[in-house]
C-alpha positions as a LaTeX table, in Angstrom:
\begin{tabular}{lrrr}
\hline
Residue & $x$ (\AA) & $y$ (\AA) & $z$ (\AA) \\
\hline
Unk1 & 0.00 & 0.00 & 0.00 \\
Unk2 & 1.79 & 3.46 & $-0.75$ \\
Unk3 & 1.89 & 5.66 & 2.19 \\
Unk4 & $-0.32$ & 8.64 & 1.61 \\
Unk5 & 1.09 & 12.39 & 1.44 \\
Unk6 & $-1.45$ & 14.97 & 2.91 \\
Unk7 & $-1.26$ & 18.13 & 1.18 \\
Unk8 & $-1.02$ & 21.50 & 2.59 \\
Unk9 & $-5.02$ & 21.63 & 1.57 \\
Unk10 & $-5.64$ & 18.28 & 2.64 \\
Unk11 & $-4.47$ & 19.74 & 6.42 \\
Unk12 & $-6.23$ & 22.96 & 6.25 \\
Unk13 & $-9.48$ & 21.25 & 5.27 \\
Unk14 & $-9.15$ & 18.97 & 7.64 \\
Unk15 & $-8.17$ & 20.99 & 10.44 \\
Unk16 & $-10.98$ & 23.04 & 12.03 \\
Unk17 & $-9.69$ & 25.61 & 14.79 \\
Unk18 & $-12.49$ & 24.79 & 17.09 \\
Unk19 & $-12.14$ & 21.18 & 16.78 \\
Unk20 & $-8.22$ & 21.81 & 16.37 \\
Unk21 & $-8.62$ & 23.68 & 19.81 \\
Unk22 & $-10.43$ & 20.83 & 21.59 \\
Unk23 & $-7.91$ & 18.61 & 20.48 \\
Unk24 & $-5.16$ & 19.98 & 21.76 \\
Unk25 & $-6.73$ & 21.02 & 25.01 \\
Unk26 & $-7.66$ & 17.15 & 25.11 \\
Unk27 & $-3.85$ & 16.01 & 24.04 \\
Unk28 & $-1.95$ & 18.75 & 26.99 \\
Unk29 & $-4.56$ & 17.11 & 29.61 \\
Unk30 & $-2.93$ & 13.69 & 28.37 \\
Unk31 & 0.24 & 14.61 & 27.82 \\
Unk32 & 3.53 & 12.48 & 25.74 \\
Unk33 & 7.32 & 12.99 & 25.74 \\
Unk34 & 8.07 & 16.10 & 23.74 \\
Unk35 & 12.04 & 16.07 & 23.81 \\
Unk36 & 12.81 & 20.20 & 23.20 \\
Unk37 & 13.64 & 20.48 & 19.14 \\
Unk38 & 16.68 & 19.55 & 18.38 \\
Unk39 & 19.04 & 22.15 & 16.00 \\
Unk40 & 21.85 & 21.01 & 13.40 \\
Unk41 & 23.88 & 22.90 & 11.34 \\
Unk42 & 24.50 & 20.80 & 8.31 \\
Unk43 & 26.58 & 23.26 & 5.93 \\
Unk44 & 28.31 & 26.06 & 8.33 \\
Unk45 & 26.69 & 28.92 & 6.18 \\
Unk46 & 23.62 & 29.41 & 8.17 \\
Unk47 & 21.46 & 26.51 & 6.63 \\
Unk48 & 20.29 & 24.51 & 9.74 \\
Unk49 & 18.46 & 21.05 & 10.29 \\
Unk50 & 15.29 & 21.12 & 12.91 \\
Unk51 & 13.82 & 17.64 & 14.41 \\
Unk52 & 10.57 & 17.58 & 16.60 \\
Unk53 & 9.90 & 14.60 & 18.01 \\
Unk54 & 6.75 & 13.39 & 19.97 \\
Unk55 & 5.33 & 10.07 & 21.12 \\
Unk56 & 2.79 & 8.33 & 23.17 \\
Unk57 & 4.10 & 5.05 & 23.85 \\
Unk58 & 2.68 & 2.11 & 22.00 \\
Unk59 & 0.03 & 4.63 & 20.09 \\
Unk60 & 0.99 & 7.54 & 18.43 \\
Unk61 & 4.88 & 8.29 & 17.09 \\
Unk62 & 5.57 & 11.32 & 15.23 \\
Unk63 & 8.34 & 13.84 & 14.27 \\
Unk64 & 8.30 & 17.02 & 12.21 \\
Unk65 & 11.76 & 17.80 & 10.03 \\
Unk66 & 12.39 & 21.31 & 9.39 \\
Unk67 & 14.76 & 23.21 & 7.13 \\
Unk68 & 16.16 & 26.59 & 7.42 \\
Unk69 & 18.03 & 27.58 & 4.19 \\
Unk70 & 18.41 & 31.28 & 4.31 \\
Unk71 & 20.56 & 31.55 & 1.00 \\
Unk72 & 17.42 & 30.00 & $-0.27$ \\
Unk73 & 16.05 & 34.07 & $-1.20$ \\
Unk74 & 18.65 & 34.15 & $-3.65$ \\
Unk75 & 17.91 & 31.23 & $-5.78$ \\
Unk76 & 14.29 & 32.52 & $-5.57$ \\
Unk77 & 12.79 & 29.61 & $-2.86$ \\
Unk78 & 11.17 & 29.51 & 0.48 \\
Unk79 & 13.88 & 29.81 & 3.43 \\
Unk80 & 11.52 & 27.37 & 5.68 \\
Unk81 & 10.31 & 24.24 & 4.40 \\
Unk82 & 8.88 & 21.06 & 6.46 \\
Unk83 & 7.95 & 17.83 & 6.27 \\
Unk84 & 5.62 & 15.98 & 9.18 \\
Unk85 & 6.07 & 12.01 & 9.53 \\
Unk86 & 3.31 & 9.65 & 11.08 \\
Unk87 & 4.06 & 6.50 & 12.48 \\
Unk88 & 2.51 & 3.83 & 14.09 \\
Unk89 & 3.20 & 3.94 & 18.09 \\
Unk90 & 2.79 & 0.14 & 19.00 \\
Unk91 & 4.76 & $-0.76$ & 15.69 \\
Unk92 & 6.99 & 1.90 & 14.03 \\
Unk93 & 5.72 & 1.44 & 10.44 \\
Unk94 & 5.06 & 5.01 & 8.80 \\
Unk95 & 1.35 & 6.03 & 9.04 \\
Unk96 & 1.71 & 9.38 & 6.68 \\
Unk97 & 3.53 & 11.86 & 5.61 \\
Unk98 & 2.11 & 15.28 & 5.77 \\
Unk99 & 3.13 & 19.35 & 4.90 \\
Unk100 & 4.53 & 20.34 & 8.17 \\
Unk101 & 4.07 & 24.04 & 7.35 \\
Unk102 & 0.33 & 23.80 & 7.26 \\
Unk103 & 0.51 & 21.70 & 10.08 \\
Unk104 & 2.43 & 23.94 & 11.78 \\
Unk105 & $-0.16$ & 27.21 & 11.07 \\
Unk106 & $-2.91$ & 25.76 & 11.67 \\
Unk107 & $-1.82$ & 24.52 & 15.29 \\
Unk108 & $-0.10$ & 27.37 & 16.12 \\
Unk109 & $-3.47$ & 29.38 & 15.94 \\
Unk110 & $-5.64$ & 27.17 & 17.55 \\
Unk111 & $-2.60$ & 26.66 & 21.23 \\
Unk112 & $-2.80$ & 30.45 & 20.84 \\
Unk113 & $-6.48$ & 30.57 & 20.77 \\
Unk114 & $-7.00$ & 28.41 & 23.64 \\
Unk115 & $-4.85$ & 30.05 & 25.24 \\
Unk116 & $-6.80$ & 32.88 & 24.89 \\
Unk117 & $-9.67$ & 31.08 & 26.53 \\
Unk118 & $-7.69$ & 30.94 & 29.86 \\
Unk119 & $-5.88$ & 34.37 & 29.73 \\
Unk120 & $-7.83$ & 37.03 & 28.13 \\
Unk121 & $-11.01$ & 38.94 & 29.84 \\
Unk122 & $-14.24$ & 36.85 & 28.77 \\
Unk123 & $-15.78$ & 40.45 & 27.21 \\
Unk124 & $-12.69$ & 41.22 & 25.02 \\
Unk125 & $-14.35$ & 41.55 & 21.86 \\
Unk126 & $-11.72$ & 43.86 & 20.12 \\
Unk127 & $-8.53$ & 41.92 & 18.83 \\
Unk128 & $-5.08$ & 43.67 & 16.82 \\
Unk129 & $-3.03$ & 41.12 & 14.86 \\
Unk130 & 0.84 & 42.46 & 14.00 \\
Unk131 & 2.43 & 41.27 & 11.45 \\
Unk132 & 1.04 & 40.21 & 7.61 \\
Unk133 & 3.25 & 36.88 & 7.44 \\
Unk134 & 1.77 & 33.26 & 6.49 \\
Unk135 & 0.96 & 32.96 & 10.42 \\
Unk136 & $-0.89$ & 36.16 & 10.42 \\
Unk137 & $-4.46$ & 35.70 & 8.90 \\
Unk138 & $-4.34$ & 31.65 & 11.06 \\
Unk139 & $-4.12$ & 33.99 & 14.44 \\
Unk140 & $-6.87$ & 35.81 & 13.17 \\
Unk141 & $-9.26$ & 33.04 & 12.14 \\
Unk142 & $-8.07$ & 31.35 & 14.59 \\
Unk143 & $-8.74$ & 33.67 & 17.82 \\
Unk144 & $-12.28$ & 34.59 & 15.96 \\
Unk145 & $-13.22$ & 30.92 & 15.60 \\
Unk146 & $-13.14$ & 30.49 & 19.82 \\
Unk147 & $-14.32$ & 33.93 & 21.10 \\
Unk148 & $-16.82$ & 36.67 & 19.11 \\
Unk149 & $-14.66$ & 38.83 & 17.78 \\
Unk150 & $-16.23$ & 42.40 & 16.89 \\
Unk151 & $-13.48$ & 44.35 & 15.51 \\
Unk152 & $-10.80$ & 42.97 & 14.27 \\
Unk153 & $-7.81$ & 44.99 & 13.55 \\
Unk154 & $-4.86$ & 44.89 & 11.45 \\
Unk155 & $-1.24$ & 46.32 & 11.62 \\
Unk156 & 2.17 & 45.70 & 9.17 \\
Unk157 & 5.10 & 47.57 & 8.91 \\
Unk158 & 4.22 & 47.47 & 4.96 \\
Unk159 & 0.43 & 49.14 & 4.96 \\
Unk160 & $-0.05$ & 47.86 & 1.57 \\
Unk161 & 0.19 & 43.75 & 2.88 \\
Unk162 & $-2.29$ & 45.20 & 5.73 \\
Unk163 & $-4.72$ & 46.35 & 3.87 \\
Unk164 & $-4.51$ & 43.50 & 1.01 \\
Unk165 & $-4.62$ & 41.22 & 4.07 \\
Unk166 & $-7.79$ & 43.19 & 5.29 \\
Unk167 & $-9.38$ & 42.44 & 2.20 \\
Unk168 & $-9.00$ & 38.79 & 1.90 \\
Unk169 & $-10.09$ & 38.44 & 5.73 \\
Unk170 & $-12.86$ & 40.35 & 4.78 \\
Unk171 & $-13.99$ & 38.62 & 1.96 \\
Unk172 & $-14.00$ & 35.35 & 4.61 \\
Unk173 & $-16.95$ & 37.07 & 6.62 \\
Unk174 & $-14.42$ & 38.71 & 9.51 \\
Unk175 & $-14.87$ & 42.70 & 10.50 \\
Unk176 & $-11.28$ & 43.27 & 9.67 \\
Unk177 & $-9.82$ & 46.60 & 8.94 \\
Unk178 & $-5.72$ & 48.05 & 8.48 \\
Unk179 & $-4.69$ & 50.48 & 10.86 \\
Unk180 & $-1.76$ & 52.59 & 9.28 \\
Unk181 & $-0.65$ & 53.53 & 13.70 \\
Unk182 & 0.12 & 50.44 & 15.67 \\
Unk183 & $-0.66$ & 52.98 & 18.48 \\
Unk184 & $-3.82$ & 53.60 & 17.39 \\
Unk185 & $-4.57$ & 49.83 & 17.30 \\
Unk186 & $-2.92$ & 48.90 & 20.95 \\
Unk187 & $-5.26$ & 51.87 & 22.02 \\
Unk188 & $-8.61$ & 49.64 & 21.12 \\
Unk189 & $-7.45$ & 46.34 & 21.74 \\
Unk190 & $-8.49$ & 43.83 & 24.07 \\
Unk191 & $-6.14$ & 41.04 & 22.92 \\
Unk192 & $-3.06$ & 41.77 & 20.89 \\
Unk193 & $-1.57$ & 39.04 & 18.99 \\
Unk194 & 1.71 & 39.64 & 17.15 \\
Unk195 & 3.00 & 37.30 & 14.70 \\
Unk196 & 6.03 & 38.52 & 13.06 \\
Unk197 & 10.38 & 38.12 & 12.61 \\
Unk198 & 11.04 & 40.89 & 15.10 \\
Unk199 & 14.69 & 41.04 & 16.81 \\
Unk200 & 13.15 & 44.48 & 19.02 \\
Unk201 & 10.37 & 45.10 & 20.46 \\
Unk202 & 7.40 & 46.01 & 18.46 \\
Unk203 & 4.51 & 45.85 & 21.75 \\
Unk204 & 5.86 & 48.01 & 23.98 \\
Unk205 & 4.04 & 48.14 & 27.14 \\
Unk206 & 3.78 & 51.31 & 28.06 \\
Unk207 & 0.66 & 51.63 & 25.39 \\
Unk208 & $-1.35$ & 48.75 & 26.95 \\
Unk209 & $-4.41$ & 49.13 & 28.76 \\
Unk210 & $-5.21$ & 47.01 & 31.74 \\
Unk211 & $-7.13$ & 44.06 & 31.65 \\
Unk212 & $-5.31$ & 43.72 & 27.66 \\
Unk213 & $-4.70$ & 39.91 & 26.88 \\
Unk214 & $-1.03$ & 39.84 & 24.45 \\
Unk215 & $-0.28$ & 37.02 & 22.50 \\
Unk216 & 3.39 & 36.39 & 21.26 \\
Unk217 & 3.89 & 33.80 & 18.47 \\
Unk218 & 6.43 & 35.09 & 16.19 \\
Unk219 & 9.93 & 34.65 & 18.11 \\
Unk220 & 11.47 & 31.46 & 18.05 \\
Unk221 & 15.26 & 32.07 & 19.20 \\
Unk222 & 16.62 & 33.62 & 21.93 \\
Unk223 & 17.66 & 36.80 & 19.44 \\
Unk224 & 14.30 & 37.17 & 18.62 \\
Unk225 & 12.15 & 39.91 & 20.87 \\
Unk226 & 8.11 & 41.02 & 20.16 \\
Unk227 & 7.75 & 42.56 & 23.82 \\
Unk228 & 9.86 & 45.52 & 25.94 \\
Unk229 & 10.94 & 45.20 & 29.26 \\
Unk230 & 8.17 & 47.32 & 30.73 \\
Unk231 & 5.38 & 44.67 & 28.93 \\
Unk232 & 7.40 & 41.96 & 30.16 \\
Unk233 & 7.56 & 43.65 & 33.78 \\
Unk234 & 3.96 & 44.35 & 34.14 \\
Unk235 & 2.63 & 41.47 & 32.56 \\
Unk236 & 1.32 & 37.68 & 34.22 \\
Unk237 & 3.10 & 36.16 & 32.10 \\
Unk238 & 2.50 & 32.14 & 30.45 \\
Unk239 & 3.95 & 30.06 & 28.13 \\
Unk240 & 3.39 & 27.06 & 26.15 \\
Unk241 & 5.96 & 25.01 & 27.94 \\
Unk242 & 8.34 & 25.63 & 30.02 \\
Unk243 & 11.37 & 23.72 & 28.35 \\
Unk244 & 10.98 & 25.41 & 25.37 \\
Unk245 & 9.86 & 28.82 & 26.10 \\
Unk246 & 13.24 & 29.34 & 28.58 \\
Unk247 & 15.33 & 28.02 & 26.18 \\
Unk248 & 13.95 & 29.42 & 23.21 \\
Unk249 & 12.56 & 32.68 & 23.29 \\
Unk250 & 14.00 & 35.75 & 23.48 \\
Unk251 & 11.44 & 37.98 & 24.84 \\
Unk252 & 11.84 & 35.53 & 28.06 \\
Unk253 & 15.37 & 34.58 & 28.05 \\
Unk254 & 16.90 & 38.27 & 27.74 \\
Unk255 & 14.76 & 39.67 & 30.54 \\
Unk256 & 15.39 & 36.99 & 32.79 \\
Unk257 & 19.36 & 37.15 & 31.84 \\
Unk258 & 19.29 & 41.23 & 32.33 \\
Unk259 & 17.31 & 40.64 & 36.11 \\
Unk260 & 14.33 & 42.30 & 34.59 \\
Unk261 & 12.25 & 39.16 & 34.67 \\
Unk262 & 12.05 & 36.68 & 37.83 \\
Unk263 & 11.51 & 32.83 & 37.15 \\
Unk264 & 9.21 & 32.81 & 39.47 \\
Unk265 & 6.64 & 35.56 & 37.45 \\
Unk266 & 6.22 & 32.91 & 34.39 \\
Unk267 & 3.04 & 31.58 & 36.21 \\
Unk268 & 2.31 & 28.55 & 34.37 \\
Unk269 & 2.37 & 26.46 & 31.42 \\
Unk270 & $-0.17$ & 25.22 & 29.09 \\
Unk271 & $-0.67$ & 21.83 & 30.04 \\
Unk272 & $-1.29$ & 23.71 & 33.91 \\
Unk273 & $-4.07$ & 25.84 & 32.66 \\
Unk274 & $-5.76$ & 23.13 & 30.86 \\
Unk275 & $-5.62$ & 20.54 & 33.67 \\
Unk276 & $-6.63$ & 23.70 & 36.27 \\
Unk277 & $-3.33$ & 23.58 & 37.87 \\
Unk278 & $-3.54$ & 27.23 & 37.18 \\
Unk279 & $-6.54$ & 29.04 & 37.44 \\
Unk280 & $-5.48$ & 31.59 & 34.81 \\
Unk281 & $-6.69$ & 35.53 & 34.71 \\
Unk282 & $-7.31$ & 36.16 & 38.15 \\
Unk283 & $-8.67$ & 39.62 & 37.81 \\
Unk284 & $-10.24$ & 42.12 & 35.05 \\
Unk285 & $-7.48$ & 44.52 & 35.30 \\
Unk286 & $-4.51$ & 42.58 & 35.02 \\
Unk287 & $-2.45$ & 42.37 & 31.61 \\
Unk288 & $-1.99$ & 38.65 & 30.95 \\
Unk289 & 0.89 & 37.48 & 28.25 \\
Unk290 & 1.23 & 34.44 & 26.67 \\
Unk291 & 4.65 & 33.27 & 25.17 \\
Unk292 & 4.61 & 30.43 & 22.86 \\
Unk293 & 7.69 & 29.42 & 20.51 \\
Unk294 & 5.74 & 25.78 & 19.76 \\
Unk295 & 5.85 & 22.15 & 21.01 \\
Unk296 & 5.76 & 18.46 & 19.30 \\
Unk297 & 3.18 & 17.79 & 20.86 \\
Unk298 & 0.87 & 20.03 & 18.95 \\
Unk299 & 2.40 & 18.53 & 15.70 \\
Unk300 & 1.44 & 15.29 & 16.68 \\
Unk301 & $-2.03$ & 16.14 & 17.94 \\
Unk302 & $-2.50$ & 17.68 & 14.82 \\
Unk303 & $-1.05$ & 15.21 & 12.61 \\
Unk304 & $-3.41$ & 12.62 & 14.27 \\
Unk305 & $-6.86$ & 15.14 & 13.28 \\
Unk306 & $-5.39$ & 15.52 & 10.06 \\
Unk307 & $-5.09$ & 11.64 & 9.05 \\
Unk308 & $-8.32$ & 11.27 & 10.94 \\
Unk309 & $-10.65$ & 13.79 & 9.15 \\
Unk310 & $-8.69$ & 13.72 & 5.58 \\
Unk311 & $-10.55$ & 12.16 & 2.99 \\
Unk312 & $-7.87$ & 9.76 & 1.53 \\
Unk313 & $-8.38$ & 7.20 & $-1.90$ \\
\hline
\end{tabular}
């Protein structure tokens, strides 16, 4: 029998952000070993090897292979490419293979979103997405799918991506509008999201309301920063998990290297939340911050939906 490939459509049609949402929620409660991603460099020119690994024993074995070929804008290709591979937990044998970078959308959304569900004020009704990347419009369907979302708002540093990304979110049925002042935006918001490449600080928190719920997806290395100091000192802050987020991200590990951020203030993980370890927002006016830079386990939670719901030959 030849092993089936599930297409970047096959996993966006298959994975619903509610149901996406539940899963996960369903898969942190149960947990699996998630060994933190492990990083090669395999030609000494910036071009790097990523492995995610995830398994529940005798079920459910999975790992995710990433490249990162930067030289790859000069010959005209993606930098990021990714592959997802299924296997069979109580055997080994190869279940599917499946586009990791719609896998890897798609759940990053939906943690973010339930998240949200935890973290964010249960009236927020007003969210601001930064950033006009491949991740971007995913937060936004994403966070709208799990709350009711009245105004949804829109900033890029390139206005022109905002407002074509407006459009198109638009044309799906969502009240989106551009904002040309990310000011402007932070001044309405109830949850901020910000997807983007940022090495400083595009939220700073000196602009944030209280009670604001801020959602930081885009850095993934410890160079990497979405948040100030002053967001990151007023904030409750949480993170996806703890071994990655302390490693990994750079609006985390900086502030905690300068003194600026205690251990002790990242409050929880998701996997607490979700099992009520961690009763979440405890009050309307605080700021709540959630830092995720991604986990294995969501690739194999989602991998499982996917080959579940896909309608294969």
């Amino acid at each position: 029998m030849q092993l089936p490939f599930l297409s970047a459509e096959q996993v966006h049609a298959a994975l619903d952000y509610r149901l996406l949402a539940e899963s996960l929620r369903e898969a942190f409660l149960e947990g699996c070993v998630a060994p933190l991603r492990h990083v090669h460099d395999v030609t000494g020119e910036g071009d790097r090897l990523l492995l995610m690994p995830a398994w529940r024993r005798g079920l459910d074995l999975g790992v995710k292979l990433v490249t990162v070929f930067p030289h790859n804008r000069e010959r005209g290709a993606a930098t990021v490419s990714a592959l997802y591979a299924l296997l069979d937990g109580a055997t080994g044998h190869p279940r599917a293979l499946i586009d990791g970078e719609a896998l890897t959308l798609r759940r990053t959304a939906a943690a973010s979103a339930l998240a949200s569900t935890y973290l964010s004020r249960k009236d927020s009704s007003r969210l601001l997405v930064i950033g006009t990347g491949a991740l971007a419009p995913h937060m936004a369907r994403a966070h709208c799918a799990l709350r009711t979302v009245e105004k949804l708002l829109l900033w890029g540093r390139n206005p022109a991506s905002a407002q074509a990304l407006a459009g198109q979110l638009r044309g799906e049925g969502l009240p989106a509008e551009a904002l040309a002042d990310l000011a402007q935006g932070l001044a309405q918001a109830d949850i901020v999201s910000c997807a983007t490449t940022a090495t400083k600080p595009v939220v700073r928190g000196a602009l944030l309301r209280s009670g604001m719920h801020v959602d930081l997806v885009g850095g993934f290395t410890p160079q990497m920063r979405e948040a100030d100091d002053e967001l990151i000192a007023r904030a409750e802050i949480f993170v996806d998990t703890y071994a990655g987020a302390l490693k990994e991200a750079g609006d985390l590990v900086q502030p905690l290297a300068s003194g600026v951020l205690a251990r002790e203030r990242v409050r929880a993980e998701l996997a607490e939340l979700v099992a009520g370890a961690h009763p979440g927002r405890q009050s309307r006016d605080e700021i709540t911050l959630f830092k995720s830079v991604g986990t294995a386990l969501e690739d194999l939670c989602a991998a499982r939906l996917v080959l579940e719901r896909a309608q294969l030959p």
